[in-house]
N, C-alpha and C positions, 0 to 999 in steps of 0.2 A: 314116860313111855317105856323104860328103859329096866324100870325095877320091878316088872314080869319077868324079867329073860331066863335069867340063872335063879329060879325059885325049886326047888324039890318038890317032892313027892310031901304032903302035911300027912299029919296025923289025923286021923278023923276025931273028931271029939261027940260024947254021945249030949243030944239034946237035954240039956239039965234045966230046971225049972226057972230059973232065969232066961236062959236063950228062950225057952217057949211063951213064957209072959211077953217078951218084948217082939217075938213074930207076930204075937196074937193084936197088940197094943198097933204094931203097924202097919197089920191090914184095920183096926178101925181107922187109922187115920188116914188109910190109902183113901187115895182121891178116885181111882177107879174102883177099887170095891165096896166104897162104903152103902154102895147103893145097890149092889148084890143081896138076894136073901129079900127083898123089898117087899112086906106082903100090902091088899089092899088096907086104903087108909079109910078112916071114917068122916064123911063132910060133916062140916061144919054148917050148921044154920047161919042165914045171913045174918048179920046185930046189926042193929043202926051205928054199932061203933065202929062195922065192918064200913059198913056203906058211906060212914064220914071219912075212914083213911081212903077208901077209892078216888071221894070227890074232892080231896086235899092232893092225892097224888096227881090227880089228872090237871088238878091246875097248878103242882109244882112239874108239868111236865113239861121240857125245853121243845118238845113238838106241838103239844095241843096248847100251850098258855093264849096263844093267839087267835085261838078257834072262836066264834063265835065273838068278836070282838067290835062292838059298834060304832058309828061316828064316835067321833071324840067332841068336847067343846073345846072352840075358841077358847084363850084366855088372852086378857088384854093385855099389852108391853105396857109393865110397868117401869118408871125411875130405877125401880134396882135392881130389873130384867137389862136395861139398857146400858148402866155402871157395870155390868156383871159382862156383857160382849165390850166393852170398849177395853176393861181389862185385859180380856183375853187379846185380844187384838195387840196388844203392851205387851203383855208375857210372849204372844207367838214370835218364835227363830225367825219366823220368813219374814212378818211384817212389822219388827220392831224399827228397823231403820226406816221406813217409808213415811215422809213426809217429816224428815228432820231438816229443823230451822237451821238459823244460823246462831250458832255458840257467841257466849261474851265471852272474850279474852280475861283472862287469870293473870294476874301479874307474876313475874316469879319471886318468891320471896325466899329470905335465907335459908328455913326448913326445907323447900324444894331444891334449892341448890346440894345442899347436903347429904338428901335421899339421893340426887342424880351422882354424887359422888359416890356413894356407899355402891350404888348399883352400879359403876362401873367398878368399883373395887370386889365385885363379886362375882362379873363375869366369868366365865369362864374362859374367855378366847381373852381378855383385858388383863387379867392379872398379873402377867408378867410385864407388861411394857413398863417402860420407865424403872426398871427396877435398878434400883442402887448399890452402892458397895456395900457387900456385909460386910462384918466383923469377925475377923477370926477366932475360935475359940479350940485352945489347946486339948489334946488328944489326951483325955484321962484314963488312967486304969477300969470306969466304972465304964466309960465309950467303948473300949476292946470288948470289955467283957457281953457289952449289949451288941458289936458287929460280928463275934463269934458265937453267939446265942443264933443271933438272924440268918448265917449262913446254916448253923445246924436247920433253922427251921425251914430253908429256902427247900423249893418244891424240887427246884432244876439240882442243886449242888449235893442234897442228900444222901446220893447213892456215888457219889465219887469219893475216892481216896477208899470204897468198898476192900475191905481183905479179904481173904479166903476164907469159905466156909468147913467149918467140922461135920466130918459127913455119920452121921448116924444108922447104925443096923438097922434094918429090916426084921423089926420083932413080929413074932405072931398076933399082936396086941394090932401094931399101927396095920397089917395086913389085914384084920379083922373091922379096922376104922377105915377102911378105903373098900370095899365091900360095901359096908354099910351107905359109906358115903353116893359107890354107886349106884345102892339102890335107891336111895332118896334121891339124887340128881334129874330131874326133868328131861336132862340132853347131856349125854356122855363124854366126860371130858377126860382125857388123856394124862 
């Protein structure tokens, strides 16, 4: 909005053979004037190739497909009209529990014991309980080197122990980049 404000006074530039090709190119493409200048056209005789896309269009139409449309025939429920609703009835969300028996007990065997361990060992609320003594392992040169890496890289610690900045003149260069900057900026920042 902002990189109108402080614009000068332009130079006019005289229309050169370029600029006029690409006005001329842009009103053909204009979607308001392509149709200016329009003079009469000349009809066309009907073809019976006319007259087969009409009767093709009119019964690809999602208004008239249904026009003129007669009893239907019965068809009989077959075997694998019958297989084909009791599936569905299976597959449906609503009605897949309706009318469930009673289950045969599964014994537990040692594979299930072992899955039921893994998946408490994977919990996420579970994996700490029961936890036992570690083992200590001494502080090596190559550990500092990786907990002084991880503070450098820490989001929070980054900017502490900051020193003092070298302050830089005001060249006509960076004045010329901040200009710039505000005319390309969208919303004028300080």
């Amino acid at each position: 909005i902002k990189y109108k404000e402080s614009i000068g006074k332009g130079t006019p530039i005289p229309d050169l053979p370029e600029v006029k090709r690409v006005k001329e190119t842009q009103k053909h493409i204009s979607s308001v004037l392509y149709k200016e200048d329009l003079g009469t056209g000349i009809p066309t005789p009907v073809t019976p190739e006319i007259e087969r896309v009409k009767r093709n269009q009119e019964h690809i139409s999602s208004v008239l497909y249904k026009e003129g449309l007669g009893t239907g025939i019965a068809t009989p429920v077959t075997p694998e009209m019958e297989r084909v609703k009791r599936n569905q009835e299976n597959i449906s969300s609503v009605l897949y529990k309706e009318g469930l028996g009673i289950g045969t007990p599964v014994p537990v065997t040692p594979e299930m014991e072992r899955v039921k361990r893994n998946q408490e060992n994977f919990s996420s609320v579970l994996y700490k309980e029961d936890l036992g003594t570690g083992t200590p392992t001494p502080v090596t040169p190559e550990i500092e080197r990786v907990k002084r890496n991880q503070e450098n890289f820490s989001s929070v610690l980054y900017k502490e122990d900051l020193g003092t900045g070298t302050p830089t003149p005001v060249t006509p260069e960076i004045e010329r980049v901040k200009r710039n900057q505000e005319n390309f900026s969208s919303v004028f920042f300080n």
